[in-house]
N, C-alpha and C positions, 0 to 999 in steps of 0.2 A: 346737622346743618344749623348757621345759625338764623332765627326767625327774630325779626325785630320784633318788639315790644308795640302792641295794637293791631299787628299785623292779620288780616283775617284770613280763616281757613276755612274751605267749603269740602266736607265729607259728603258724598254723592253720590247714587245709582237710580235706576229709572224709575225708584217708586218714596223715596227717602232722601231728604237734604238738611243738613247738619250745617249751621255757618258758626262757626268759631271764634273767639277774639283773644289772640293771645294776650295775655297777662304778664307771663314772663319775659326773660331777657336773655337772649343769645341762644347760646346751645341749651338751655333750660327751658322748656316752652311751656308754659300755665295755660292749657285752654281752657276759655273759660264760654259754654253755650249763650249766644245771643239768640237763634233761631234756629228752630225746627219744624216740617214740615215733614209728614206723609202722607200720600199719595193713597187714594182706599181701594184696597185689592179686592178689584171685579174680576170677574169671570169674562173669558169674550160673550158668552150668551146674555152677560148683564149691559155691555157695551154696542153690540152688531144689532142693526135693524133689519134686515135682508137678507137673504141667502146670495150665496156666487151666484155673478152673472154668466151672464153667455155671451160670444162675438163671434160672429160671421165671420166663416173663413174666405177666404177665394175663388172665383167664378166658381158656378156646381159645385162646390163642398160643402161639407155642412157644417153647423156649427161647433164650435169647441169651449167645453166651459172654461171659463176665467180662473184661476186661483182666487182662493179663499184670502183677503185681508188678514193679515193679524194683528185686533183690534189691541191688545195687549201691549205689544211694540209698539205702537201708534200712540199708548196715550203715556209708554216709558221714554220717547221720543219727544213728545208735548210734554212732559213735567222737567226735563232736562232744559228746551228753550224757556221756558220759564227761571228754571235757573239761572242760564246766562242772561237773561232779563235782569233778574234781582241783580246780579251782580255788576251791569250796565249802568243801573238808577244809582248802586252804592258807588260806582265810581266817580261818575258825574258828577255826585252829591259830594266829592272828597269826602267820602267815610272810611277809604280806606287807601293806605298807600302803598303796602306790598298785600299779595295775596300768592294765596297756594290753594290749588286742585286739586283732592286727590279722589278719584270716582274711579267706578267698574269701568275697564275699558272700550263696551260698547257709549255708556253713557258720556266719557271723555269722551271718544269721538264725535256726538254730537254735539256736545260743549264748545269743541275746537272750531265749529263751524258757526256758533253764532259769538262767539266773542267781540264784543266791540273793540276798535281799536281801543278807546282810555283802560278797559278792562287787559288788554293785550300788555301795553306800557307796565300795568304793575304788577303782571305776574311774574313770579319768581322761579317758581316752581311747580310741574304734574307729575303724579303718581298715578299709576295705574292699576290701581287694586282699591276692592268693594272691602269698605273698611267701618261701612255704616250700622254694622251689628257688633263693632269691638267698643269696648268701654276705651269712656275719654284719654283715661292715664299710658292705655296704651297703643292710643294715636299719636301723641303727645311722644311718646317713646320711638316710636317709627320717623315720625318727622326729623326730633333730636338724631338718631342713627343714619339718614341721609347723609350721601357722602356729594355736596353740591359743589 
C-alpha cells in the first residue's frame, strides 16, 4: 500500500498502543514512534471490589446468582476508548490527515464504535491483527505488502 508521508499509524490491542508517524514516502513506509502507552497488567482480583451478586428470580423462586464481571475485558475495553479518544483530539487538532488501524480484532471492534466522525474521514485503512509485540521494521513491512 502506499502510505502518505506524515501519515499516522496506531498499533493496538486492549492493554498496548503504539502511534506511529510515517517518515517515508509511498510504498516505503519509515515509522517513526511518536507515542507509546501500556496498560499495567492487573489481575481481576487486583481490579474487583465484590464478589457476584444475586437477583431475584420470579414469583416463589429463588434466587440465582449473577455472572461474575470480567474486570479484565472491562478495563481492555476502557483503554481502547481512550484510544479512540487520542485519536479524536489528533484529528481535530489537524495533526494528522490519513491514518491507519491496525489492532487485535476484539480491540478494533471497539475502536469502530467510538470513532468520531473527523477521525472516520481520514481513515484509510484496518487491519485486524495484534501486531503490538512485532518490531517496527516489520510493521512497516506488513503495511508496505497491503494490497489497498
Amino acid at each position: 500500500m502506499r502510505l502518505a508521508h506524515n501519515s499516522l499509524v496506531l498499533v493496538a490491542d486492549g492493554a498496548k498502543m503504539l502511534f506511529f508517524r510515517n517518515e517515508g514516502e509511498g510504498a516505503h513506509p519509515n515509522l517513526k514512534v511518536v507515542d507509546a502507552e501500556q496498560q499495567a497488567a492487573l489481575q481481576d482480583s487486583e481490579i474487583k471490589t465484590d464478589r457476584a451478586g444475586s437477583a431475584a428470580s420470579g414469583a416463589g423462586g429463588g434466587g440465582a446468582t449473577m455472572g461474575e464481571a470480567n474486570y479484565q475485558d472491562q478495563a481492555e475495553d476502557r483503554f481502547a476508548v481512550e484510544a479512540a479518544d487520542r485519536l479524536k483530539r489528533g484529528a481535530l487538532a489537524g495533526d494528522y490527515q490519513e491514518l491507519v488501524v491496525v489492532a487485535s480484532p476484539k480491540t478494533l471492534g471497539v475502536l469502530r464504535k467510538h470513532y468520531h466522525s473527523e477521525v472516520e474521514k481520514r481513515l484509510i485503512l484496518e487491519v485486524a491483527k495484534d501486531l503490538t509485540g512485532h518490531p517496527v521494521d516489520k510493521i512497516a513491512q506488513m503495511l508496505a505488502a497491503v494490497d489497498k
